[in-house]
C-alpha positions in Angstrom: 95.8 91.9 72.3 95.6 89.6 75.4 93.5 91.5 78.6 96.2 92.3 81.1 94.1 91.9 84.0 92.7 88.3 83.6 94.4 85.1 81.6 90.8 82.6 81.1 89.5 81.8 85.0 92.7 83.2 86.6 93.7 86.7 86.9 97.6 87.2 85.8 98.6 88.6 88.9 97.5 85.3 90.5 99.1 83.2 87.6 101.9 81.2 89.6 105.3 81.5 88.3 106.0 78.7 86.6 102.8 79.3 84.6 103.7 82.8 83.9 107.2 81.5 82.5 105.3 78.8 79.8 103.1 81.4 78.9 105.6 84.0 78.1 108.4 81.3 76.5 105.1 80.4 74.4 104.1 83.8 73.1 100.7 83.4 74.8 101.7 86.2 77.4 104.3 88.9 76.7 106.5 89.8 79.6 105.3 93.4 79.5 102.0 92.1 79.8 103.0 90.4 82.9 105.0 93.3 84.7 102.0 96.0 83.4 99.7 93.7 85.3 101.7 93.3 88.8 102.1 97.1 88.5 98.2 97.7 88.2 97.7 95.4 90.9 100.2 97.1 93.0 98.4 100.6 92.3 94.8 98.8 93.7 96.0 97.2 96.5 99.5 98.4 97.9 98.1 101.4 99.2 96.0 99.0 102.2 98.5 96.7 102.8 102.0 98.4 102.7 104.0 95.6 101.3 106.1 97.5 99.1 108.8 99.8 99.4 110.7 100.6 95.7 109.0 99.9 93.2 111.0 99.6 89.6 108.4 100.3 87.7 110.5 101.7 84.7 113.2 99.7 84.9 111.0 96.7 85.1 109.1 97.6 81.7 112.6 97.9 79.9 113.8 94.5 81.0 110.2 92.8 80.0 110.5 95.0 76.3 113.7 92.8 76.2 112.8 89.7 77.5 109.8 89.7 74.7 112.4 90.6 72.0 114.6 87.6 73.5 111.7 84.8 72.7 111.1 86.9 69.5 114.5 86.3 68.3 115.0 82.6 69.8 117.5 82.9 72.2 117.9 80.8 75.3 116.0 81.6 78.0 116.1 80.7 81.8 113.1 79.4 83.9 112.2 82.7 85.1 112.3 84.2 81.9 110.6 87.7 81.8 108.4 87.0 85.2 108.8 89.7 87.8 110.0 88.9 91.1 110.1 90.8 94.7 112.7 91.3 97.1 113.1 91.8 100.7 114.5 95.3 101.7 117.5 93.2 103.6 119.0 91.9 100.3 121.0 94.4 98.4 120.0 95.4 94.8 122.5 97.3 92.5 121.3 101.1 92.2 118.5 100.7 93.9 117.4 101.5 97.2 117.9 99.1 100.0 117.2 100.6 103.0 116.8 97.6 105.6 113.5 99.2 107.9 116.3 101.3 109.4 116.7 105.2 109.4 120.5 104.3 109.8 120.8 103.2 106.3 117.8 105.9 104.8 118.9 106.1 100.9 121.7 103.8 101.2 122.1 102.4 97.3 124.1 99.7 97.7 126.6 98.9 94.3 126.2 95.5 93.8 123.2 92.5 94.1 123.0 90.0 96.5 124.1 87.0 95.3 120.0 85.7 95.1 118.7 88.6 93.4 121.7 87.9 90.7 120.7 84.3 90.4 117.1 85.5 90.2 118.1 87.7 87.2 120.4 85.3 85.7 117.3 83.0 85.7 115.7 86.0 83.8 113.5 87.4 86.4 113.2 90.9 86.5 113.2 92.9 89.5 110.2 94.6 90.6 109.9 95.5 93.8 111.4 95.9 97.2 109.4 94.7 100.6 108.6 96.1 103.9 110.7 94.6 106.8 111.1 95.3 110.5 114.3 97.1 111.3 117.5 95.0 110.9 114.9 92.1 110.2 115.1 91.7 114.2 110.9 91.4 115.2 107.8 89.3 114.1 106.0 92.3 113.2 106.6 93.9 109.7 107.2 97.6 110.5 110.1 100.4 110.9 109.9 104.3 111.3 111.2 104.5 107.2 108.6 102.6 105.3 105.9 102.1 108.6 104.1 98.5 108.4 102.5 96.1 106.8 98.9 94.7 106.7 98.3 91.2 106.6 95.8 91.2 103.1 93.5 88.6 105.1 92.5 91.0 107.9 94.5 94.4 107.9 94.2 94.1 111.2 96.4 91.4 111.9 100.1 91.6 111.4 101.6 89.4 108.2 104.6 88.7 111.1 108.6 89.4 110.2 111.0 89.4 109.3 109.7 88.7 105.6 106.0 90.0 105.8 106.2 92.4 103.6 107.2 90.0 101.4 104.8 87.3 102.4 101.7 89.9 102.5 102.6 91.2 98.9 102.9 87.4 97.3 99.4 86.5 99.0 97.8 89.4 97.1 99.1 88.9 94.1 101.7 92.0 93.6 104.6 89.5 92.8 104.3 85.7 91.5 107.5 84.6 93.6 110.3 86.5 96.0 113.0 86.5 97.7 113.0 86.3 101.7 115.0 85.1 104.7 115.1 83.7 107.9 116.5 83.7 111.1 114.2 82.3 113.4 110.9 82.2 112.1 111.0 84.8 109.2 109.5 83.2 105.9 108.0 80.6 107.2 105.8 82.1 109.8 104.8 84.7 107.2 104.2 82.6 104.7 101.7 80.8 106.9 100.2 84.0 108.3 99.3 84.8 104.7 98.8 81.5 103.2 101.6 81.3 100.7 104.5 78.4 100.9 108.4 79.4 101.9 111.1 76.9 102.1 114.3 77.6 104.5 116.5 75.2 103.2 119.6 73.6 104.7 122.2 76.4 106.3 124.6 77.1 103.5 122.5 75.8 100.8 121.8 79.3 99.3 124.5 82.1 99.9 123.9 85.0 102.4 125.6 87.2 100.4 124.7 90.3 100.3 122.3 90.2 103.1 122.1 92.6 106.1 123.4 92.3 108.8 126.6 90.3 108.1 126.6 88.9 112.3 124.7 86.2 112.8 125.2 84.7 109.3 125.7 81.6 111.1 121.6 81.4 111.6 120.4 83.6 108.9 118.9 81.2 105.7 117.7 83.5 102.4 115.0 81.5 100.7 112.5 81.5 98.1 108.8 82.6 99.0 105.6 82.2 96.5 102.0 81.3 96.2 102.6 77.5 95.3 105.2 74.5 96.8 106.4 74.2 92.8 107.3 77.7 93.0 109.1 77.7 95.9 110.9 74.6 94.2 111.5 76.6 91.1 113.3 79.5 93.3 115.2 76.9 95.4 116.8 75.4 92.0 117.6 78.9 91.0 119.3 80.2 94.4 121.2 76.8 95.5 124.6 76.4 95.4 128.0 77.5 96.4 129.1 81.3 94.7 132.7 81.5 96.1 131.9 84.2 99.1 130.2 82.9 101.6 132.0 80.6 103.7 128.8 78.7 104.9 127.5 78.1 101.4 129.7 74.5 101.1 127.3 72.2 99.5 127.1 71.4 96.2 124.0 72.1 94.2 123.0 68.5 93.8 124.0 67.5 97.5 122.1 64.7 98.9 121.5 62.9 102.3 125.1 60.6 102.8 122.5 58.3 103.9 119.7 58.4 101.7 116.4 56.4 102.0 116.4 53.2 100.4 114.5 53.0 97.1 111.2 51.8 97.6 110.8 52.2 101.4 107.9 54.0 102.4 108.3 57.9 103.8 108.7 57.9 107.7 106.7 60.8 108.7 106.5 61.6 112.6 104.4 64.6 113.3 103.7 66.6 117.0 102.5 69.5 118.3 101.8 71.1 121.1 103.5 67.5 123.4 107.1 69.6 121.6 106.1 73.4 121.3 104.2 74.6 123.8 100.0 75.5 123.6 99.2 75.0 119.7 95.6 76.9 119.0 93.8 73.4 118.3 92.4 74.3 114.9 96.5 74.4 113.9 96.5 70.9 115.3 93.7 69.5 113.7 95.4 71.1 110.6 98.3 68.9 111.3 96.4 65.8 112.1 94.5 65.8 109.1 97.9 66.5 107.0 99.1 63.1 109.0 96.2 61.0 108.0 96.6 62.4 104.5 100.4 61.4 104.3 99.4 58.3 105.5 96.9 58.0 102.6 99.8 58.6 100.4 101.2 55.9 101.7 103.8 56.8 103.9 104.5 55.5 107.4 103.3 58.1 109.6 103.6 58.0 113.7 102.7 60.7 116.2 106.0 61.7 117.8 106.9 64.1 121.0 110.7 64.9 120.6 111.4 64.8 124.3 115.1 66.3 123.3 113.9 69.5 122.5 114.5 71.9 125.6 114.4 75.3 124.9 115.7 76.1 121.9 114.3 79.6 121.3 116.0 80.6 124.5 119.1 79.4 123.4 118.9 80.6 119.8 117.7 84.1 121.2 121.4 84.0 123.3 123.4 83.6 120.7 122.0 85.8 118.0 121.7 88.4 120.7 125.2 87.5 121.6 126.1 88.8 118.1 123.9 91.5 116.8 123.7 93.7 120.1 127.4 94.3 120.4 127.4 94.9 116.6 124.1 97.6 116.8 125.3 99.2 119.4 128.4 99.9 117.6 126.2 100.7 114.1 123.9 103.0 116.2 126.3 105.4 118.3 125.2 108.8 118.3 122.2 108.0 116.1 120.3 105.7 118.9 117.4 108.5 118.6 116.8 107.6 115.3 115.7 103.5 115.8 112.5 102.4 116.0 111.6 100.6 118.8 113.1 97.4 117.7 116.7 98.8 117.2 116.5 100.1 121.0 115.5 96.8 122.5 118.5 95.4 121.0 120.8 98.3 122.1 119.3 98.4 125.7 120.2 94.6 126.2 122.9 93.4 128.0 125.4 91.5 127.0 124.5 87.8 127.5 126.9 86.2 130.6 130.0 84.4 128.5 128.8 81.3 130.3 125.2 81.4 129.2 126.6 81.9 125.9 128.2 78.8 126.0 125.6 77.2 127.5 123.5 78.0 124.5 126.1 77.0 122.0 126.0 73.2 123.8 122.6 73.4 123.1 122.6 73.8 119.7 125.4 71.2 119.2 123.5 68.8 121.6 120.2 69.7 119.1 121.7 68.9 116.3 123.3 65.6 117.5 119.5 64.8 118.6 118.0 65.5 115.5 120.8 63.3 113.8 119.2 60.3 115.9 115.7 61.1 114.8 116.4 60.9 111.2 117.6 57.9 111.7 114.4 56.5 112.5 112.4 59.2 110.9 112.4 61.2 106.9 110.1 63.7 107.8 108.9 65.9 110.9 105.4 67.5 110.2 104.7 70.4 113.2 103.1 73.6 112.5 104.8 76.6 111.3 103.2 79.4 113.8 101.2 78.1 117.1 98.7 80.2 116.3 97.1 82.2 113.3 97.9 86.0 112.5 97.9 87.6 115.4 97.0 91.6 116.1 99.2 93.8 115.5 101.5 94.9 118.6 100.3 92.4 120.2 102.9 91.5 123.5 100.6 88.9 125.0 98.5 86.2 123.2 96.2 83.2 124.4 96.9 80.2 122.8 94.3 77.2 123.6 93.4 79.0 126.8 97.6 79.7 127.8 98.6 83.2 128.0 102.1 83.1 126.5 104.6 86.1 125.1 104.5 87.6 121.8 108.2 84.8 121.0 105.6 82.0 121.5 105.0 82.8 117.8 109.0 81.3 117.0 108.4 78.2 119.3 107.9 75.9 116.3 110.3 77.3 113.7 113.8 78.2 115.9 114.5 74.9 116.4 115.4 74.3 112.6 117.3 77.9 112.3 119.4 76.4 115.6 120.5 73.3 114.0 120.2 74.4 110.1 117.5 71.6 109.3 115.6 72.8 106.3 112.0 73.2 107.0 109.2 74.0 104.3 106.1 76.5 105.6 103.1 74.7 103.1 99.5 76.7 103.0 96.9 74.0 104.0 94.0 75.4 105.3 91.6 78.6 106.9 90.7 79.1 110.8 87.0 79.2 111.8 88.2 83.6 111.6 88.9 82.6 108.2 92.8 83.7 108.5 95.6 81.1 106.8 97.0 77.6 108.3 99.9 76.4 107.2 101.6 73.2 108.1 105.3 72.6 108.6 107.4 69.8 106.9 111.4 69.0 108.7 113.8 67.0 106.7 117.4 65.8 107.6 120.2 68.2 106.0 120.5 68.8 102.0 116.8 66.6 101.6 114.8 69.7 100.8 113.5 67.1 97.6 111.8 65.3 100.2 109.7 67.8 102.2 109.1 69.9 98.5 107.3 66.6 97.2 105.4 65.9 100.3 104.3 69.9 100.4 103.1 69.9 96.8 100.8 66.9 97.7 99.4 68.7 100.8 99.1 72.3 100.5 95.8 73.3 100.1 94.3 69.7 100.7 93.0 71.0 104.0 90.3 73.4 102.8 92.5 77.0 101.4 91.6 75.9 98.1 91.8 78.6 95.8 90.7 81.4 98.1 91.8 85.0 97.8 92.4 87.3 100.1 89.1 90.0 100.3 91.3 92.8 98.8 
């Protein structure tokens, strides 16, 4: 009988997925060995951390009893074959309790899954878990007066950020191999590299929102693959791409490339900026990203320090027009139950309205972002940035210095908006550790539908910088 707790060096709850799916399709793990382990590390650790919020324990057990009689018997099995999976409170599961941080929806069991935690079964994955989120995913802080907040498992006094940090914060632990997340601003990625996992938001409409609350502001929102390793988060992306019929945005064909594709042979353009684009960068981040420069350039791509002096403000204007959205739509969602949101919920009710021609002010932007971005891929394959400006930050915290700047608690979306404004897919890669040993990660920007790019490049980098294979102390 193989020990559930440890497979050689590695213990199986830190087994990545891929490796967990050879193992299992190879009768040298057995799915129920896989989910028993995940559960026992849920049971240790969950109980400091807060990342999860349904667990399907039985259920779970069942599916893995049939996944081992499936390579028993020889049938066909998909790449995630009988390895357990998370997924973010926002995404609806069939029968199962998806409750979205939010008091308004406390019990709600929706009838159907979201189209990614379908493909994620289809793939054979079997659900485990739901994560912690902030209500209606709207904050950068994982917590909600239905299932309270998350720890980040580095320092449990730092926040794992939001929208996805539960998820994030219970894939850096080791309570799920791979997850479901999404993003509307900042909300895998800058989890991901609070807790030093990897996240990829692809290209807008490359994975369907379906089933994914709220329905407003689909036009920003991206669900996307989170896990411990790059060829994970490449795994999930193959599994979740493509159109399913229902969401109008999801147009592009699994396979879609770049109409203008680099020619073969041509070295990777890489320009790479910091704080000249985003604002005060803590300067351990930006000796993160210099380092990941010099080693791309090792690689042999072309790589050039860049400034993007198009950039404006593009937090501001994504703020306006997902604000523009979502408050008339809470508002609406909350009557007579505004007593019942968490803190969150009533900063979006007590908004205003955003003026119509601020509004369209912020819809110019986007377009003229998008237009600019167009011109830098012409000279340019890959932007490398940071994810967050700094590293996890206290929680609550409305004020932060960054490289002796005191800036707002938003500061922390400064380097990941831009790519939710103009759809651009961007992959959050763990790279290295801070001198308060908390998680780096780096940021890698391709043009539209070249997430193949930026997911080679990422599995060459992440952890080049010093994360190595270090754990976090729970």
């Amino acid at each position: 009988m193989t020990d559930t707790s440890t497979r050689g060096a590695e213990p199986i709850h830190y087994l990545d997925a891929t490796s967990l799916a050879a193992l299992i399709r190879a009768k040298q793990l057995s799915s129920r060995e896989v989910v028993q382990a995940h559960l026992d590390r849920i049971g240790a650790v969950n109980p400091a951390i807060n990342a999860v919020v349904t667990l399907m324990a039985e259920d779970a057990l069942k599916a893995a009893d049939a996944a081992d009689r499936a390579v028993t018997s020889g049938a066909a099995l998909g790449p995630l074959h009988g390895v357990p999976f998370s997924i973010k409170d926002a995404l609806d599961t069939a029968g199962v309790l998806t409750q979205r941080g939010s008091k308004l929806f406390a019990g709600n069991i929706p009838g159907q899954d979201a189209t990614a935690v379908a493909r994620f079964k289809a793939a054979g994955g079997i659900a485990l878990m739901k994560t912690n989120l902030p209500e209606f995913s709207a904050w950068t802080e994982t917590d909600n007066l239905v299932t309270g907040r998350t720890n980040n498992p580095w320092n449990l006094e730092r926040t794992p950020g939001g929208s996805s940090g539960g998820e994030s914060a219970a894939i850096a632990v080791g309570l799920s191999p791979i997850g479901i997340g999404s993003d509307v601003a900042i909300s895998v990625r800058g989890p991901a590299a609070f807790t030093g996992i990897a996240a990829l938001k692809a290209t807008h409409g490359r994975i369907p929102y379906t089933g994914h609350f709220p329905t407003v502001i689909s036009r920003w929102w991206h669900v996307g693959a989170m896990a411990r390793t790059v060829r994970d988060v490449a795994l999930g992306y193959s599994i979740l791409k493509g159109p399913d019929g229902i969401d109008g945005y999801a147009i592009h064909a699994r396979e879609a490339e770049p109409g203008d594709g680099r020619i073969a042979g041509q070295p990777i353009r890489v320009g790479w900026v910091t704080d000249a684009a985003f604002g005060p960068v803590d300067p351990e981040i930006t000796a993160a990203v210099a380092a990941a420069a010099a080693q791309l350039a090792d690689l042999g791509c072309e790589v050039e320090r860049v400034r993007l002096p198009f950039l404006g403000d593009p937090l501001s204007a994504l703020m306006t027009v997902v604000f523009g959205e979502i408050v008339p739509y809470v508002k609406s969602l909350a009557a007579g139950r505004e007593a019942d949101l968490h803190a969150i919920g009533k900063g979006i009710i007590e908004r205003s309205d955003p003026a119509f021609a601020d509004f369209i002010a912020a819809e110019a932007q986007a377009e003229a972002l998008r237009s600019a971005f167009a011109g830098y891929f012409q000279q340019y394959d890959v932007l490398l940035c940071p994810v967050n400006p700094m590293t996890a930050t206290p929680h609550g915290a409305q004020e932060l210095v960054v490289n002796g700047v005191t800036v707002p608690w938003t500061h922390v979306m400064s380097a990941t908006s831009p790519f939710n404004l103009t759809g651009l897919p961007a992959l959050s890669v763990p790279y290295g550790f801070s001198s308060e040993r908390l998680p780096i990660g780096i940021q890698l920007v391709a043009k539209w539908t070249d997430e193949a790019t930026i997911l080679r490049l990422g599995a060459l980098l992440e952890r080049r910088g010093g994360l190595g294979t270090r754990r976090p102390l729970l």
